[in-house]
C-alpha positions as protocol buffer text, in pm:
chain_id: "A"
residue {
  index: 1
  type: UNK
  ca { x: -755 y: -1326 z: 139 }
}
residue {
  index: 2
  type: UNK
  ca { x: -624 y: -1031 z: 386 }
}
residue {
  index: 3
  type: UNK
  ca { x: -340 y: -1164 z: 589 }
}
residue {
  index: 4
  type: UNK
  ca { x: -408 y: -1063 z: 922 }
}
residue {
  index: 5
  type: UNK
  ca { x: 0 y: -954 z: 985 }
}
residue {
  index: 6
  type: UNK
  ca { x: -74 y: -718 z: 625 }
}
residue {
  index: 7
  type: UNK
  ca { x: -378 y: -515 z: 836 }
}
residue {
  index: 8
  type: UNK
  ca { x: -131 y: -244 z: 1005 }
}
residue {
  index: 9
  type: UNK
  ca { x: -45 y: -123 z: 648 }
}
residue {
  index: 10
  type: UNK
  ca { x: -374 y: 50 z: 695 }
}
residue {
  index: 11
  type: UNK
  ca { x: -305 y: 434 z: 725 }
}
residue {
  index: 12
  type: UNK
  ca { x: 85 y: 380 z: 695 }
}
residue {
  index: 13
  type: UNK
  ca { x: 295 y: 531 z: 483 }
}
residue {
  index: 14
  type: UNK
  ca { x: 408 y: 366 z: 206 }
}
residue {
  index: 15
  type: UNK
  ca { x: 729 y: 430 z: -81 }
}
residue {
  index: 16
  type: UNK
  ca { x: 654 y: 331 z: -407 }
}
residue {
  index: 17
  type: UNK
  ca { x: 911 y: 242 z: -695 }
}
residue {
  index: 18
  type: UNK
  ca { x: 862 y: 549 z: -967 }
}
residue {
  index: 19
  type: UNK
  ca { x: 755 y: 812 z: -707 }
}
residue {
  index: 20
  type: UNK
  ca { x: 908 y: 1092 z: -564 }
}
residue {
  index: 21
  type: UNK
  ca { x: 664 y: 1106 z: -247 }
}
residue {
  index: 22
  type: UNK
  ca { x: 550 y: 849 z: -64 }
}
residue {
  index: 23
  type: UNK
  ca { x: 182 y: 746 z: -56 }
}
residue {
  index: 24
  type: UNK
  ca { x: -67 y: 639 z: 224 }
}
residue {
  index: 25
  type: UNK
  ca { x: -208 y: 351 z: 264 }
}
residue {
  index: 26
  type: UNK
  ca { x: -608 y: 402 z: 237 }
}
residue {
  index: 27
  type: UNK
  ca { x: -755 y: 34 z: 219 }
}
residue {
  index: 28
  type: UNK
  ca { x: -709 y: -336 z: 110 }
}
residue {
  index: 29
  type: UNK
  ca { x: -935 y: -484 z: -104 }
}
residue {
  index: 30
  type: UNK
  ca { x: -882 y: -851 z: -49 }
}
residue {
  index: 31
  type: UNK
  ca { x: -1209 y: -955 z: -282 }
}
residue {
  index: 32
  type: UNK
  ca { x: -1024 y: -800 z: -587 }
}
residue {
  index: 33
  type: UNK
  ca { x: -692 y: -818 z: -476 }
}
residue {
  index: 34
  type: UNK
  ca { x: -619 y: -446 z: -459 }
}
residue {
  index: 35
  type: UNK
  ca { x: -374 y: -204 z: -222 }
}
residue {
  index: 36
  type: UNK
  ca { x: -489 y: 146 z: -272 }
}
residue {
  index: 37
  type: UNK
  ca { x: -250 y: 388 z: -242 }
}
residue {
  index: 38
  type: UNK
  ca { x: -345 y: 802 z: -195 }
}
residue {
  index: 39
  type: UNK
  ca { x: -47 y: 1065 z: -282 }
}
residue {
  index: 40
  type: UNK
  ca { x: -53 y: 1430 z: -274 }
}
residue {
  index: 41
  type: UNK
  ca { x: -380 y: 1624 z: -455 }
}
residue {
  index: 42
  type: UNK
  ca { x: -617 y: 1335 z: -376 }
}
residue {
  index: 43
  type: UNK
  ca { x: -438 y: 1104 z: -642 }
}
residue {
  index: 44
  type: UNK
  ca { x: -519 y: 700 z: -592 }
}
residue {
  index: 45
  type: UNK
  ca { x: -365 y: 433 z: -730 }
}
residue {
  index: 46
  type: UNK
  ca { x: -477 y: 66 z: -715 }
}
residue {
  index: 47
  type: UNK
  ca { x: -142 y: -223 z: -692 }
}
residue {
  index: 48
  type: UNK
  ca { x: -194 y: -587 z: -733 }
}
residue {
  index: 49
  type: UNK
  ca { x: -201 y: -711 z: -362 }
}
residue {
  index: 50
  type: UNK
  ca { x: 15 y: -911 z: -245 }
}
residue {
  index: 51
  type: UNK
  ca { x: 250 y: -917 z: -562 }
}
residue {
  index: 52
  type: UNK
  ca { x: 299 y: -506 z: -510 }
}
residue {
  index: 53
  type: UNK
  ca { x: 495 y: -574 z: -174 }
}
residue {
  index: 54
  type: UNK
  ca { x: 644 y: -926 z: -276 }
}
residue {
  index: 55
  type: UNK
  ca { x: 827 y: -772 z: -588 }
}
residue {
  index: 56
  type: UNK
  ca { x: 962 y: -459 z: -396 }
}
residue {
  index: 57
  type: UNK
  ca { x: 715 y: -273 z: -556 }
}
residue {
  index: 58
  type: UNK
  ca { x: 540 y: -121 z: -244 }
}
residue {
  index: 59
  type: UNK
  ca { x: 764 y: -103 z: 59 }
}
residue {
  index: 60
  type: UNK
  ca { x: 617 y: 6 z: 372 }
}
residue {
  index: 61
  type: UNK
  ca { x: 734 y: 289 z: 571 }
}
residue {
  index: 62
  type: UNK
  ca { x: 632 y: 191 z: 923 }
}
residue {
  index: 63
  type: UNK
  ca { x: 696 y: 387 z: 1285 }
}
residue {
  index: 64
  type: UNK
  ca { x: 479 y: 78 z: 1446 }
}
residue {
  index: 65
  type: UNK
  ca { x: 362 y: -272 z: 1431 }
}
C-alpha cells in the first residue's frame, strides 16, 4: 500500500547507492511493490518499495515537501 507521505517522491530526484547520477522518480507501483527509477538515455530501473528507501538504498533528493 502507497503511503500517502511517500506520494511527493513522484518526479523528485532521487540518489541511488552504485550510481554516479542521480535518477528521477517516474512512478510507484504499490500493487507490486515497485519504485521506478529513470537515469540518463531513457534507462529504468525497478527497487523493491519500501525496503529501497528503508535500507538507504534510495535516498531522496528533495527541494519540497
Amino acid at each position: 500500500m502507497l503511503k500517502k507521505e511517500d506520494k511527493y517522491l513522484i518526479g523528485e530526484k532521487i540518489k541511488v547507492v552504485n550510481e554516479k547520477e542521480p535518477g528521477v522518480v517516474t512512478r510507484i507501483d504499490e500493487a507490486r511493490g515497485l519504485i521506478y527509477v529513470l537515469f540518463k538515455r531513457f534507462r529504468e530501473e525497478a527497487y523493491p518499495y519500501p525496503e529501497a528507501i528503508d535500507q538507504g538504498i534510495l535516498t531522496p533528493l528533495v527541494q519540497r515537501k
